[in-house]
DSSP file (Angstrom, degrees, kcal/mol; ACC not computed):
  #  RESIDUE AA STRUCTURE BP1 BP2  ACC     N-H-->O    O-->H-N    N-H-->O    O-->H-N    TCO  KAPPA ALPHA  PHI   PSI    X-CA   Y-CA   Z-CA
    1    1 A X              0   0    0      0, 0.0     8,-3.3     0, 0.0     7,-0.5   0.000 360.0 360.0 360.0 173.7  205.9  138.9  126.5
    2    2 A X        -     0   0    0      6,-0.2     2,-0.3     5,-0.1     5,-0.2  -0.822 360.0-104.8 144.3 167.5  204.3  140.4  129.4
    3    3 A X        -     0   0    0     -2,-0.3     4,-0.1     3,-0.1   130,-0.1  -0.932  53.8 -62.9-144.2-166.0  201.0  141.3  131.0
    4    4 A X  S    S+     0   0    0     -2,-0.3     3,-0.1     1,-0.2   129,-0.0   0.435 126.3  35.7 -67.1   7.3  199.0  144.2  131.6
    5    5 A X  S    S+     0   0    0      1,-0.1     2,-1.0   123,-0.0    -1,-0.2   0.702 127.8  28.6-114.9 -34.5  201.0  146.3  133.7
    6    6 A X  S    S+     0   0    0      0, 0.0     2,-0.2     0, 0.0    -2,-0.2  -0.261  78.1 164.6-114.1  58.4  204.6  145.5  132.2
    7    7 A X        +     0   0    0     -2,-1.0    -5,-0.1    -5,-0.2    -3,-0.0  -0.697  58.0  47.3 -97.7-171.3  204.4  144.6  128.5
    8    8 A X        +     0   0    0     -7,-0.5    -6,-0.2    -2,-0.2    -1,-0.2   0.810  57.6 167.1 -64.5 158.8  206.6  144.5  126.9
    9    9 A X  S    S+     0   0    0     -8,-3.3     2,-0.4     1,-0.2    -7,-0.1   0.974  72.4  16.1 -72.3 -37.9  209.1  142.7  128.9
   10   10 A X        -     0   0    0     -9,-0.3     2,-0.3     8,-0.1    -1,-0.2  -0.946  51.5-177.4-128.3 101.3  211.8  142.1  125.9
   11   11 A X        +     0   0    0     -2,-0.4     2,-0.3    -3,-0.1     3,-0.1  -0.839  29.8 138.1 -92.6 152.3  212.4  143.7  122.3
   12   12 A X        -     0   0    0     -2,-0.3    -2,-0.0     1,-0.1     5,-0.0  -0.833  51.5-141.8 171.5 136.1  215.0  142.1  120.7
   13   13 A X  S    S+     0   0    0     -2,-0.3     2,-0.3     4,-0.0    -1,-0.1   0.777  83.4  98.7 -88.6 -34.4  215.1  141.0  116.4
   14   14 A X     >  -     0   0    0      1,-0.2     4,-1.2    -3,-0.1     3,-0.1  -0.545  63.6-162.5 -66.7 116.0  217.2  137.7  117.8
   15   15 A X  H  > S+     0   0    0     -2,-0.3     4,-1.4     1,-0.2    -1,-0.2   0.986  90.1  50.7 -65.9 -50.2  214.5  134.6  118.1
   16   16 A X  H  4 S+     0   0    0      2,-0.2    -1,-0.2     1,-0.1    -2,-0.1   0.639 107.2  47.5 -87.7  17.8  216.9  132.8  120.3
   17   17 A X  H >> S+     0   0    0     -3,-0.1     3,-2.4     3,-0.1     4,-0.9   0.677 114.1  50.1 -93.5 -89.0  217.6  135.5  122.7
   18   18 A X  H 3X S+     0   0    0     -4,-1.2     4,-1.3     1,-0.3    -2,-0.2   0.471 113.8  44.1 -55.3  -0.2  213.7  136.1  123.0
   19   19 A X  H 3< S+     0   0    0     -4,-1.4    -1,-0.3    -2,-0.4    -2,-0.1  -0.063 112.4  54.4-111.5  40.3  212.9  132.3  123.6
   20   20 A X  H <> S+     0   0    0     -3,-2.4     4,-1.9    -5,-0.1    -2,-0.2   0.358 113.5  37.7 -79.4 -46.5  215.6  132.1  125.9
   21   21 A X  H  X S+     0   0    0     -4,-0.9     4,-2.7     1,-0.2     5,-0.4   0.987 120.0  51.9 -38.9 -63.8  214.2  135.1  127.9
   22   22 A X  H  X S+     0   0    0     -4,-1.3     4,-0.6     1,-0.2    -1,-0.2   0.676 110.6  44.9 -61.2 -16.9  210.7  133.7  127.3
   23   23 A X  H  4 S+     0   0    0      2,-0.1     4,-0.4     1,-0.1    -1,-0.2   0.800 115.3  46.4 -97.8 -17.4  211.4  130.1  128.5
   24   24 A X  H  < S+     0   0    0     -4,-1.9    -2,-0.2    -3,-0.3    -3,-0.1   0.728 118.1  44.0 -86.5 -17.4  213.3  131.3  131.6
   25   25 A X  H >X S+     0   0    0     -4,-2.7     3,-2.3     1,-0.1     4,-0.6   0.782 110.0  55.8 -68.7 -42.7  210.3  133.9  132.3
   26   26 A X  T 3< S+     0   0    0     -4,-0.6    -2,-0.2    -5,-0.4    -1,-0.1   0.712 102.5  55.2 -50.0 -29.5  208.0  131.3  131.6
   27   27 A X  T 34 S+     0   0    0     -4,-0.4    -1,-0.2     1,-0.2    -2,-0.1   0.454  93.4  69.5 -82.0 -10.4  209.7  128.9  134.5
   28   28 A X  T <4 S+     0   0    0     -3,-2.3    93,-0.4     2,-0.0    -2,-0.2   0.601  86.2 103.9 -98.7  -1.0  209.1  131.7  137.2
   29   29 A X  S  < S-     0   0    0     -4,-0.6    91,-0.2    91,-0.2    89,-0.0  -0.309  76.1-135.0 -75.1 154.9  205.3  130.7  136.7
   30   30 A X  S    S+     0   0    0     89,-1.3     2,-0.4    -2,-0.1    -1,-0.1  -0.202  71.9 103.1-107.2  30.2  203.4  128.6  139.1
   31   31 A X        +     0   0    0     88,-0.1     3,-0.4     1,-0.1     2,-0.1  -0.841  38.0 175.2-145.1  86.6  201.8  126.4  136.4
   32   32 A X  S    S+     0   0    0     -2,-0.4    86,-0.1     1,-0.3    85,-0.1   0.029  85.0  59.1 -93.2  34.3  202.6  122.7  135.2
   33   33 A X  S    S+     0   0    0     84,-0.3     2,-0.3    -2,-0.1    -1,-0.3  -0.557  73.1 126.7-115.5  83.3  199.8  122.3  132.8
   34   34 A X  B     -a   94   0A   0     59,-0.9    61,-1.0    -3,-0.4     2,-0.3  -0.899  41.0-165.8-101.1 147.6  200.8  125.3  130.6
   35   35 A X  E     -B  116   0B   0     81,-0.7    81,-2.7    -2,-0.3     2,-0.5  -0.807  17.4-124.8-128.0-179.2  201.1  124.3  127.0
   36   36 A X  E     -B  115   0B   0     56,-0.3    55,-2.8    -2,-0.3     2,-0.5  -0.971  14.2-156.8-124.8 146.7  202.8  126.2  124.1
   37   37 A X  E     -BC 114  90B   0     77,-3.8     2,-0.8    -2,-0.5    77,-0.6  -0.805  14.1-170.0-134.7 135.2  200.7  127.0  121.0
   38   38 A X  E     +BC 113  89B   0     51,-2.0    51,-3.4    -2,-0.5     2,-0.2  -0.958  15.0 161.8-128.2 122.9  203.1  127.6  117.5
   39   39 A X  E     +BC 112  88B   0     73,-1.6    73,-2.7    -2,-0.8     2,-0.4  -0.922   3.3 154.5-143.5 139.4  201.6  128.8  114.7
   40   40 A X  E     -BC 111  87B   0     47,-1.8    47,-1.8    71,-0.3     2,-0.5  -0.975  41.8-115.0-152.7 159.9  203.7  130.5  111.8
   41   41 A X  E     -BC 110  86B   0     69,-1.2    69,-1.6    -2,-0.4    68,-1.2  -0.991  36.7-160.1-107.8 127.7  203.0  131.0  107.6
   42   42 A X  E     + C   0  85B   0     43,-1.4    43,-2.8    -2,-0.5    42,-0.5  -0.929  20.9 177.8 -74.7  99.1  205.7  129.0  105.6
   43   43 A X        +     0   0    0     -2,-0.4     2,-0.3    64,-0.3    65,-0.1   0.581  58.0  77.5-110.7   9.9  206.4  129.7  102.5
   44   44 A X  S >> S-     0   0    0     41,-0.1     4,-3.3    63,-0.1     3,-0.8  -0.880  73.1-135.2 -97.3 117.5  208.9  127.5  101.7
   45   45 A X  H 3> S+     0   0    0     -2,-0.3     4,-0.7     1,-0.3    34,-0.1   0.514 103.1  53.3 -87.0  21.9  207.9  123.6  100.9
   46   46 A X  H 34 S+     0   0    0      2,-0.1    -1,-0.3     3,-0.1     5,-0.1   0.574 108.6  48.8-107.3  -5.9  211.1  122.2  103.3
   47   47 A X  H X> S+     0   0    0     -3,-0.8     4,-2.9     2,-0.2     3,-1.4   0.880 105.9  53.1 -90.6 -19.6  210.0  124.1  106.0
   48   48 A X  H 3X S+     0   0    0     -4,-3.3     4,-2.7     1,-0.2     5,-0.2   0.996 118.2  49.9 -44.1 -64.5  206.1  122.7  105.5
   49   49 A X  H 3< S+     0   0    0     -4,-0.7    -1,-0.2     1,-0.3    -2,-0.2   0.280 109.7  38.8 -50.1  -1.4  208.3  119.6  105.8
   50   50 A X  H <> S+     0   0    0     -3,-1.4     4,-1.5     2,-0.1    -1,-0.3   0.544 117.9  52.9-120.3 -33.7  210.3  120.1  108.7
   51   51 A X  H >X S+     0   0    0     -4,-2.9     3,-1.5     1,-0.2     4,-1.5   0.995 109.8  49.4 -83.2 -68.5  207.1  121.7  110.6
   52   52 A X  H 3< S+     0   0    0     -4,-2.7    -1,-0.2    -5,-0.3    -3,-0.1   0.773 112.3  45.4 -43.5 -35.9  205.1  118.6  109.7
   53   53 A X  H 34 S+     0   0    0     -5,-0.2     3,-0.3     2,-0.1    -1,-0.2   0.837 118.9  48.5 -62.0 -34.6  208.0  116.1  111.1
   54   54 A X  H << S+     0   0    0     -3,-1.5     2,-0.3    -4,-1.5    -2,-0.2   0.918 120.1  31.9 -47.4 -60.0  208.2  118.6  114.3
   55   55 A X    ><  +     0   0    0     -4,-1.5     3,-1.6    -5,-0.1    -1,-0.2  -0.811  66.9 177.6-148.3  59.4  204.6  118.8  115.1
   56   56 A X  T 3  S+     0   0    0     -3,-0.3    14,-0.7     1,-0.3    13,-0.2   0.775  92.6  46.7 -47.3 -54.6  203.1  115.1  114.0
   57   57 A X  T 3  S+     0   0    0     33,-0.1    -1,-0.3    12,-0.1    12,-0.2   0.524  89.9 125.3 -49.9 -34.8  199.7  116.8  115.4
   58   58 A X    <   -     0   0    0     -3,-1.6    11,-2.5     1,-0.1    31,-0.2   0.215  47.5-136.2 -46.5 129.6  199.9  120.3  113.6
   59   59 A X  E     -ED  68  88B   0     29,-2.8    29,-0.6     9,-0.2     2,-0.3  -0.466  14.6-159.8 -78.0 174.4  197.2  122.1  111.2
   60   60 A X  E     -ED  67  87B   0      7,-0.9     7,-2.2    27,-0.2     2,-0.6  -0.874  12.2-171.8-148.3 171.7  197.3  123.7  108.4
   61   61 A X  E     +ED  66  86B   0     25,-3.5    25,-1.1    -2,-0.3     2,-0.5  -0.905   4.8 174.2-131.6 126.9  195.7  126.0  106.2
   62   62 A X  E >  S-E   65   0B   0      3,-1.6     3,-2.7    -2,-0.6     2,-0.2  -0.968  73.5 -50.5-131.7 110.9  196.0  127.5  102.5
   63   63 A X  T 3  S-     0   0    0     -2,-0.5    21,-0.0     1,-0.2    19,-0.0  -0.601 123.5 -20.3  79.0-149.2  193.8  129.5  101.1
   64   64 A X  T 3  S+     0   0    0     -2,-0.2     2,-0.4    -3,-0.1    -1,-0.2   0.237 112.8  99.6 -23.5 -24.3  190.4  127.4  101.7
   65   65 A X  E <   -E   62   0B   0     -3,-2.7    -3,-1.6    17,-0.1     2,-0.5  -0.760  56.0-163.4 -82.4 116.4  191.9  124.3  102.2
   66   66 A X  E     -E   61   0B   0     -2,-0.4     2,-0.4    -5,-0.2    -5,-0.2  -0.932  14.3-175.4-114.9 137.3  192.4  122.9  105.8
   67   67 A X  E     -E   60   0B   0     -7,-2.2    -7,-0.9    -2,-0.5     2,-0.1  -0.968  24.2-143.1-125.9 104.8  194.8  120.1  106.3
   68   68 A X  E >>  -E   59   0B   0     -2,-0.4     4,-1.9    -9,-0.2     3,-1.2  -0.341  42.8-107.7 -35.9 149.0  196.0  117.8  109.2
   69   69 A X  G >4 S+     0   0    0    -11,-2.5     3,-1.5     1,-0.3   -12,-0.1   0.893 126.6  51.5 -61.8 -72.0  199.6  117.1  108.8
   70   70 A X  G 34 S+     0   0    0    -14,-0.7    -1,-0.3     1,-0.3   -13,-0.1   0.597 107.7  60.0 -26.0 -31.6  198.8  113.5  107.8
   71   71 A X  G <4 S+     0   0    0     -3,-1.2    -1,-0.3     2,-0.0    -2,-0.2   0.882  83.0 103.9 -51.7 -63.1  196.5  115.3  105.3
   72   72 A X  S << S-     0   0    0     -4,-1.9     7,-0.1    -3,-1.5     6,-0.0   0.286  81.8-102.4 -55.1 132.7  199.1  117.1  103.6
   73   73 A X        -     0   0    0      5,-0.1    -1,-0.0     1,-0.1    -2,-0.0  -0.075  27.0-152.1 -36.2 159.9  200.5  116.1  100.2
   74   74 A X  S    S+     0   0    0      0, 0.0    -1,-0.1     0, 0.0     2,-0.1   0.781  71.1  85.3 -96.3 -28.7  204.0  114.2  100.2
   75   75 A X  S  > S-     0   0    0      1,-0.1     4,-2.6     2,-0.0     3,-0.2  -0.423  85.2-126.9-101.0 141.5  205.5  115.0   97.1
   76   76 A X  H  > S+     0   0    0      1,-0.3     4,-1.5     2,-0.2     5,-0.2   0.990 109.1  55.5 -56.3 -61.4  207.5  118.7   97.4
   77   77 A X  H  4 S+     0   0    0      2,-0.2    -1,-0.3     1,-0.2     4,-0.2   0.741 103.6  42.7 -62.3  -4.1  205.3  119.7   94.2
   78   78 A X  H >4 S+     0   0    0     -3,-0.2     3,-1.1     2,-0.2     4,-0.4   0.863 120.3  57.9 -95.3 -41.9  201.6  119.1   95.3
   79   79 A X  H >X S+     0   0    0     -4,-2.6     3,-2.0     1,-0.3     4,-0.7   0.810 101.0  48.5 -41.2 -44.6  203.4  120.8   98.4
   80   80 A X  T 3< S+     0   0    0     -4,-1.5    -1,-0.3     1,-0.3    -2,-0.2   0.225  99.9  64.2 -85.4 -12.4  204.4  123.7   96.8
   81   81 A X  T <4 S+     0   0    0     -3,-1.1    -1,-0.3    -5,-0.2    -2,-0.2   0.599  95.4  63.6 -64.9 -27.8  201.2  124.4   95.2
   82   82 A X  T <4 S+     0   0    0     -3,-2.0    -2,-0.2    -4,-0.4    -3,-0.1   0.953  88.2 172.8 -77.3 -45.3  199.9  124.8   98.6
   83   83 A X     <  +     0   0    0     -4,-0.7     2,-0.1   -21,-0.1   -40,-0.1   0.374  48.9  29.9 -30.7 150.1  202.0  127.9   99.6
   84   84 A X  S    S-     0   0    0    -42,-0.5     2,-0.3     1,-0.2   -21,-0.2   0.689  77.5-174.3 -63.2 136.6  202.1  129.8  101.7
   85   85 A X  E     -C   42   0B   0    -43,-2.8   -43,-1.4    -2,-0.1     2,-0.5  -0.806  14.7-147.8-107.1 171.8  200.9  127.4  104.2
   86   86 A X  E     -CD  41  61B   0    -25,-1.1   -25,-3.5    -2,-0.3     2,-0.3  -0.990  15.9-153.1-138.8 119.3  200.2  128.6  107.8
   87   87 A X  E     -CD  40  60B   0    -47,-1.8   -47,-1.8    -2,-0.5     2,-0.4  -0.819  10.1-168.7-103.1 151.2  200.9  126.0  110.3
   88   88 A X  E     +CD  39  59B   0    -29,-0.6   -29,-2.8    -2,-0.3     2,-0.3  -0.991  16.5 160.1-119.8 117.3  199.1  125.8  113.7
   89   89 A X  E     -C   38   0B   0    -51,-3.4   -51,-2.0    -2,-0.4     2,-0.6  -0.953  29.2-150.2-144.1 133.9  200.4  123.3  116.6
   90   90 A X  E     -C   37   0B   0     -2,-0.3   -53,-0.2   -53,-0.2   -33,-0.1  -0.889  24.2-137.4-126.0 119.0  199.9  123.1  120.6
   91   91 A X        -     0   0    0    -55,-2.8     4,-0.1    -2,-0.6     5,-0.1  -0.135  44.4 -79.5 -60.4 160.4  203.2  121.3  122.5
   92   92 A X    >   -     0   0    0      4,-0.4     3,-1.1     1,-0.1     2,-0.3  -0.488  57.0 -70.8 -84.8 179.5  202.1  118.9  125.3
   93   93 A X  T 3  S+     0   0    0      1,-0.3   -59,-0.9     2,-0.2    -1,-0.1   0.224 131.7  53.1 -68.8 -25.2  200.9  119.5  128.9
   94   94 A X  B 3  S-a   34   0A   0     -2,-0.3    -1,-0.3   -61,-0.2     2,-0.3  -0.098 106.1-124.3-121.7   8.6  205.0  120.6  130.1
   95   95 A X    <   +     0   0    0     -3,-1.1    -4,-0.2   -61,-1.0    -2,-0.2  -0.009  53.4 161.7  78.1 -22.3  205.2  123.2  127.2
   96   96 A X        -     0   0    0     -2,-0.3     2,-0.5     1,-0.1    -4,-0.4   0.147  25.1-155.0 -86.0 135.8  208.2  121.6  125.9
   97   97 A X        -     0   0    0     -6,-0.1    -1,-0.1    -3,-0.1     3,-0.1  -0.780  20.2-103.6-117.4 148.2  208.8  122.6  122.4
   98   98 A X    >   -     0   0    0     -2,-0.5     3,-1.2     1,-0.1     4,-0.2  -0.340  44.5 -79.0 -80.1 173.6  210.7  120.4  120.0
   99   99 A X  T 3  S+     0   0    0      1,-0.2    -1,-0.1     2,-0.1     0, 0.0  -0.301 110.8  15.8 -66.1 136.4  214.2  120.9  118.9
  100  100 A X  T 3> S+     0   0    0     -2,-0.2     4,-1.9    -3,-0.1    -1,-0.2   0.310  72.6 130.4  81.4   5.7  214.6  123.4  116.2
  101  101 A X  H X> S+     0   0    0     -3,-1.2     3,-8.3     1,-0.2     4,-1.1   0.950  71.2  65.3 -43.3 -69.4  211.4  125.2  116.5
  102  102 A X  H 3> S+     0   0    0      1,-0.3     4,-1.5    -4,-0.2    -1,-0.2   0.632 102.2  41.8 -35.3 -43.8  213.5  128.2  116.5
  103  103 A X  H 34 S+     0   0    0      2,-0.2    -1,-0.3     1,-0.1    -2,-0.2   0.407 107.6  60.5 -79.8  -0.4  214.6  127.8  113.6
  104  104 A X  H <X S+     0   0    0     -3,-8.3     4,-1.3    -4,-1.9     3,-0.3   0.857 113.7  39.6 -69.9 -53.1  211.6  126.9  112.0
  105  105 A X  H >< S+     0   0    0     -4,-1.1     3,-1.8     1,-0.3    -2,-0.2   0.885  99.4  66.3 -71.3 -49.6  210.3  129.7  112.9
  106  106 A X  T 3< S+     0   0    0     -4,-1.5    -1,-0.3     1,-0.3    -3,-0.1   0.708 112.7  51.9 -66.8 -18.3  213.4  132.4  112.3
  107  107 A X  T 34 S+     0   0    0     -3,-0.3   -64,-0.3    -5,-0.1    -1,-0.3   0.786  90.4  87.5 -95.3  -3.8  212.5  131.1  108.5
  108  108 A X  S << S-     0   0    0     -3,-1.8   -66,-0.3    -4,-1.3     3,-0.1  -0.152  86.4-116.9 -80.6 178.6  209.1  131.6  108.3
  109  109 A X  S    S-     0   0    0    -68,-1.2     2,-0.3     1,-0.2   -67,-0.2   0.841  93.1 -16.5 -82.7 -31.3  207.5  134.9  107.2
  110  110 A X  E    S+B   41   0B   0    -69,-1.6   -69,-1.2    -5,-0.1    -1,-0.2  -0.953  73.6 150.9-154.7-171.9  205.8  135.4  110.5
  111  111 A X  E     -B   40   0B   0     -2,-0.3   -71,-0.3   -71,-0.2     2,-0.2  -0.843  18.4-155.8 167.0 152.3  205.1  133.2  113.5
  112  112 A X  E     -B   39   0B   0    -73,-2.7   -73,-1.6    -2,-0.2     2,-0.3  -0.994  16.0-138.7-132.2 157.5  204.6  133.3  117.4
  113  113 A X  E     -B   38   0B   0     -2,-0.2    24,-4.0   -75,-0.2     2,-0.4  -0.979  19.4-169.3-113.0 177.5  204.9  131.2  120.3
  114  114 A X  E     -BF  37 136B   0    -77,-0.6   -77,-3.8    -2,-0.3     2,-0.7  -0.986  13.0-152.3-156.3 117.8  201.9  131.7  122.9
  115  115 A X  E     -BF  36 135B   0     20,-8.0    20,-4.4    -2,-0.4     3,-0.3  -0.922  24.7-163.0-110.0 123.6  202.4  129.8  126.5
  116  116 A X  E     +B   35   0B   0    -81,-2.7   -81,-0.7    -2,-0.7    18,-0.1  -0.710  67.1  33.9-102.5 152.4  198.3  129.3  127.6
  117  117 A X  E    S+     0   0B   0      1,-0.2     2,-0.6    -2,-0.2   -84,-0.3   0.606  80.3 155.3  57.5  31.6  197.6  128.5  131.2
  118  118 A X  E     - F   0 133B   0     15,-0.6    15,-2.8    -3,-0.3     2,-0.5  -0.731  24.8-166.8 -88.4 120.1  200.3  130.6  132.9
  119  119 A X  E     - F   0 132B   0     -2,-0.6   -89,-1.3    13,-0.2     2,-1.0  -0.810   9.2-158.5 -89.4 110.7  200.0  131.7  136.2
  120  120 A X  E     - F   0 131B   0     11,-1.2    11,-1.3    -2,-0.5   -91,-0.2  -0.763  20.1-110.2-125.1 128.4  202.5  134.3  137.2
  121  121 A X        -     0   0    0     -2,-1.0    10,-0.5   -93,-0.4     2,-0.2   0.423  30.0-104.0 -12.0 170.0  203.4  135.0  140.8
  122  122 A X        -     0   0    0      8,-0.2     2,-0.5     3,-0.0     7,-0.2  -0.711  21.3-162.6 -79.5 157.6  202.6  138.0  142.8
  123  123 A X  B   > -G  128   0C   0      5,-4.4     5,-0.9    -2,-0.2     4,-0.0  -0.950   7.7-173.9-143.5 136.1  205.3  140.5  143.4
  124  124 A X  T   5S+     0   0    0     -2,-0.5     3,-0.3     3,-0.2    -1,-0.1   0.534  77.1  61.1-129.4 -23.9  203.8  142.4  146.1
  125  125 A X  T   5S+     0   0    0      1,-0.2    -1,-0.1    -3,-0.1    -3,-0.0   0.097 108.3  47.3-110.6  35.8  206.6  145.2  146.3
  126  126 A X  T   5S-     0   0    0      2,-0.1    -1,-0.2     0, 0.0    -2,-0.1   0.412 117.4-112.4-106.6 -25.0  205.7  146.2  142.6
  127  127 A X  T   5S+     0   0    0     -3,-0.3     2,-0.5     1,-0.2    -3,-0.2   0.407  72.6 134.9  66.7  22.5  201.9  146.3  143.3
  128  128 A X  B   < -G  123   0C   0     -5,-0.9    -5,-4.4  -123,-0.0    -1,-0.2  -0.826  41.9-152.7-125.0 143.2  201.2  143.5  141.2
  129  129 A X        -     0   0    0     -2,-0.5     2,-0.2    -7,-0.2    -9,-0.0  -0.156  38.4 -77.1 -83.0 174.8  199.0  140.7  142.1
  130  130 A X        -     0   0    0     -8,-0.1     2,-0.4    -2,-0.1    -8,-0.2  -0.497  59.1-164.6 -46.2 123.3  199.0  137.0  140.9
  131  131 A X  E     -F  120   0B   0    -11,-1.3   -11,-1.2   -10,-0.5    -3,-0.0  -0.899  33.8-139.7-159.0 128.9  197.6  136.9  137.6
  132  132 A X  E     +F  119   0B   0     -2,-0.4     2,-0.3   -13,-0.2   -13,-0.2  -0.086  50.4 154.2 -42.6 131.2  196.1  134.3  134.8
  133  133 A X  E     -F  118   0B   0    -15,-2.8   -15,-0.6  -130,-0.1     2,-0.5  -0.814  46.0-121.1-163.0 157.6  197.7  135.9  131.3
  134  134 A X  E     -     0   0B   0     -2,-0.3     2,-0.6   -17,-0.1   -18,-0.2  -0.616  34.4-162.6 -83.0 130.5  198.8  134.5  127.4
  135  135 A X  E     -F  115   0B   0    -20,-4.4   -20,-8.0    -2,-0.5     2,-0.3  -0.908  12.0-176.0-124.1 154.8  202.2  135.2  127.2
  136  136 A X  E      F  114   0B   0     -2,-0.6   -22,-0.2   -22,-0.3   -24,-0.0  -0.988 360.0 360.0-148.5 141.5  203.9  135.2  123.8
  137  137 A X              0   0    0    -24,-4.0   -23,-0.2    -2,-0.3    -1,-0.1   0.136 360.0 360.0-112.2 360.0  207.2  135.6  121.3
């Protein structure tokens, strides 16, 4: 996370240490339509399934093929053909992500989340002004 004068804020190999940092830095922002945008590659067909139950709205994409979740096969084998899938999904208007992302995510093979439309204060004895920026885990 971060912006252009202090990235990064936070390294740290723990997902839920960094989206506990990132949702309590993410709260010092001046912004109630920020959303949170998840996108991660899956290669496993119960997390396709647990990310499609999550994230009703959610893309995905293998290969050439692009899928709404509604799209996506049911049966674990027509899933499993698809792999790796890489799912895409945007949280509503209050960021709020559902429960267990984190651990969606701590299985996938990579993944981020990305809070859009964050405003973050000025800190005036720092030099740094008020400023638009994508912040990300």
């Amino acid at each position: 996370m971060g912006d252009s004068v202090a990235f990064p804020v936070l390294r740290t190999g723990d997902a839920e240490t960094a989206l506990a940092v990132a949702c309590a830095l993410v709260c010092c922002s001046s912004s109630p339509d920020r959303s949170v945008f998840v996108d991660a590659e899956l290669t496993c067909v119960i997390e396709v399934m647990k990310a499609r139950d999550m994230f009703p709205e959610s893309f995905y994409t293998s290969g050439d093929v692009f899928l709404r979740a509604e799209e996506l096969p049911q049966g674990p084998e027509e899933l499993a053909r698809l792999l790796p899938v890489t799912f895409s999904a945007e949280t509503d208007e209050r960021g709020e992500l559902p429960c267990g992302t984190v651990l969606l995510l701590g299985g996938a093979r990579c993944g981020q989340l990305a809070w859009m439309g964050v405003r973050w204060p000025a800190v005036p004895e720092l030099g740094l002004g008020p400023e638009w920026a994508r912040t990300g885990v």
